[in-house]
C-alpha positions in Angstrom: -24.1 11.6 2.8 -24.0 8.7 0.1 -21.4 11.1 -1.8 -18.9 10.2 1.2 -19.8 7.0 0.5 -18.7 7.1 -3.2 -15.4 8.9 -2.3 -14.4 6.4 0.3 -14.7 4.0 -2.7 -12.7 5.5 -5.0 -9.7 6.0 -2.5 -9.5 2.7 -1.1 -9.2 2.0 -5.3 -6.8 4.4 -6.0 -4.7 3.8 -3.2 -4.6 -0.4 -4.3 -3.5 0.7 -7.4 -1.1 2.9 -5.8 0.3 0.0 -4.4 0.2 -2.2 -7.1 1.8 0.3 -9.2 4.6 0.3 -6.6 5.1 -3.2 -6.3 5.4 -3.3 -10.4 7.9 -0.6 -10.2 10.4 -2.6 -8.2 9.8 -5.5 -9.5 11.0 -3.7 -12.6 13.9 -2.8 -11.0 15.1 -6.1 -9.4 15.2 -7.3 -12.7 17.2 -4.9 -14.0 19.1 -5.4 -11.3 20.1 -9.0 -11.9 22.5 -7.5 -14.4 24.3 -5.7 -12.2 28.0 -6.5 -11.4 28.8 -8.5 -8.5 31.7 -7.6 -6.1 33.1 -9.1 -2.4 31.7 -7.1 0.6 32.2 -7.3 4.4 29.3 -7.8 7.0 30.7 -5.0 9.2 27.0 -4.6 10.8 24.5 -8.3 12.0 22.0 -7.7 14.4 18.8 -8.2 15.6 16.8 -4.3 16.7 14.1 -4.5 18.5 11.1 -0.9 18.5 8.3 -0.8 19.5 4.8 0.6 18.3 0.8 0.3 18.1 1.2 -1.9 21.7 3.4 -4.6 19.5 7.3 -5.6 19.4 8.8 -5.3 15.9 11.9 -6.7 15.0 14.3 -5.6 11.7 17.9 -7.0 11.1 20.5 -4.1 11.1 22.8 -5.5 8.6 25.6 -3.4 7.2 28.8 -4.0 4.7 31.6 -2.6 2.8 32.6 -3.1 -0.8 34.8 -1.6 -3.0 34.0 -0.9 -7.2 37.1 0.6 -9.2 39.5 2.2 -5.6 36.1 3.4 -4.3 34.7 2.4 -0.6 31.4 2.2 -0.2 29.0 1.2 2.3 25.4 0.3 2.4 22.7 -1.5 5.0 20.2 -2.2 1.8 19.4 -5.8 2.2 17.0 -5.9 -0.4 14.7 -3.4 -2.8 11.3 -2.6 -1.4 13.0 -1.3 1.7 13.5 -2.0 4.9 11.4 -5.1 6.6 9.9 -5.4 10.3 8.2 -8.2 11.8 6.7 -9.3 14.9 8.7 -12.7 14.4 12.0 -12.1 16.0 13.1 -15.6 14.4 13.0 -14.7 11.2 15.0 -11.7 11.9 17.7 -13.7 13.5 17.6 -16.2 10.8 18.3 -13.5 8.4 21.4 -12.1 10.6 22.9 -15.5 10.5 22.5 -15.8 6.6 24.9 -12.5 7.0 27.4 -12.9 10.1 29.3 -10.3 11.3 32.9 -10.0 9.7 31.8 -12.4 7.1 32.5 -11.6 3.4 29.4 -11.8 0.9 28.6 -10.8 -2.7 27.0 -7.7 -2.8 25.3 -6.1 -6.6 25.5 -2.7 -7.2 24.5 -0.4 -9.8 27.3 0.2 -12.1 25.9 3.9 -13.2 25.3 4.5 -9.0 28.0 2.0 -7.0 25.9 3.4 -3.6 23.4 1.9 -4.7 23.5 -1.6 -3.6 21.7 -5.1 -2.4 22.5 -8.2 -0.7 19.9 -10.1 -1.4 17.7 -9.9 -5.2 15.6 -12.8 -4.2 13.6 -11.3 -1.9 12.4 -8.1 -3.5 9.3 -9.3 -5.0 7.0 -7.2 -2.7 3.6 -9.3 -2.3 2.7 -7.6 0.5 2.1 -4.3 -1.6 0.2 -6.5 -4.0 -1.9 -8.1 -1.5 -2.9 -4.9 0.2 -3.8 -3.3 -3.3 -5.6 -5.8 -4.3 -7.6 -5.6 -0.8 -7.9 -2.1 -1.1 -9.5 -2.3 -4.7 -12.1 -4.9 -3.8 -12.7 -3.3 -0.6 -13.3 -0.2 -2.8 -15.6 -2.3 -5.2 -17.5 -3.5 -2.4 -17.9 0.2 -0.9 -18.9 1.4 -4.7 -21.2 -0.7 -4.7 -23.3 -0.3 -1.6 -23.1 3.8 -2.9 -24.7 2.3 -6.2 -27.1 0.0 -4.1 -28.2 3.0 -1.6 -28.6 5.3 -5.1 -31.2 3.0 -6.6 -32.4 2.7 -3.3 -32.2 -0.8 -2.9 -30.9 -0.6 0.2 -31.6 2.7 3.1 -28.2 4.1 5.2 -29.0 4.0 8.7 -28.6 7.6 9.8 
């Protein structure tokens, strides 16, 4: 039984550093991607979506545009790296669709080696939520460890 213990540890550790490792990776890549050209694009898509899930309202902006490198057209709905972002708080969802109004022309950056690949926003891709949760997980994981280390010196009993 205090085996399960131990294994519940080391999960909850490896899957922080799962999501540490994660959030490093595109972190990485936003700031590769502040080198990336910079070309006009169309808001062709602004609005708030509402879903629902787990008894709660989420709310996502549904933001689309068009931009065109070297004759190409291209179109994309990534706001940001780290993917796409729900909330509870429809506010901040509308504030983001009126940073980006329908029919209104932005700058978008895209990859020059991939033009799909493409973001509206680079300021916003530092993901601490995934670096929060891992570094929950890992204490939590800690802290799990070490009531398995506790129970093996049998400092402390499991109640069965």
């Amino acid at each position: 039984m205090e085996y399960v213990i131990a294994i519940f540890g080391v999960l909850f550790i490896l899957g922080g550093l799962y999501h540490i490792s994660n959030a490093r990776q595109t972190i990485k890549e936003a700031a590769m991607a502040k080198s990336w050209p910079r070309v006009p694009c169309e808001i062709i898509k602004s609005e708030v979506v509402e879903t629902y899930g787990e008894g709660t309202t989420f709310y996502h902006a549904e933001i689309e545009y068009e931009y065109h490198v070297k004759g190409a057209s291209y179109s994309n709905d990534a706001i940001s790296m780290g993917g796409d972002e729900r909330t509870s708080n429809r506010e901040y969802m509308a504030a983001l669709c009126k940073k980006y109004p329908l029919n209104s022309m932005k700058k978008v950056v895209y990859n020059p080696n991939d033009p799909e690949e493409s973001y509206l926003d680079l300021s916003t891709s530092t993901p601490k939520g995934s670096i929060v949760g891992g570094i929950i997980f890992i204490i939590a994981g800690m802290f799990i460890l070490g009531i398995f280390y506790l129970v093996r010196l049998g400092v402390i009993t499991p109640v069965v």
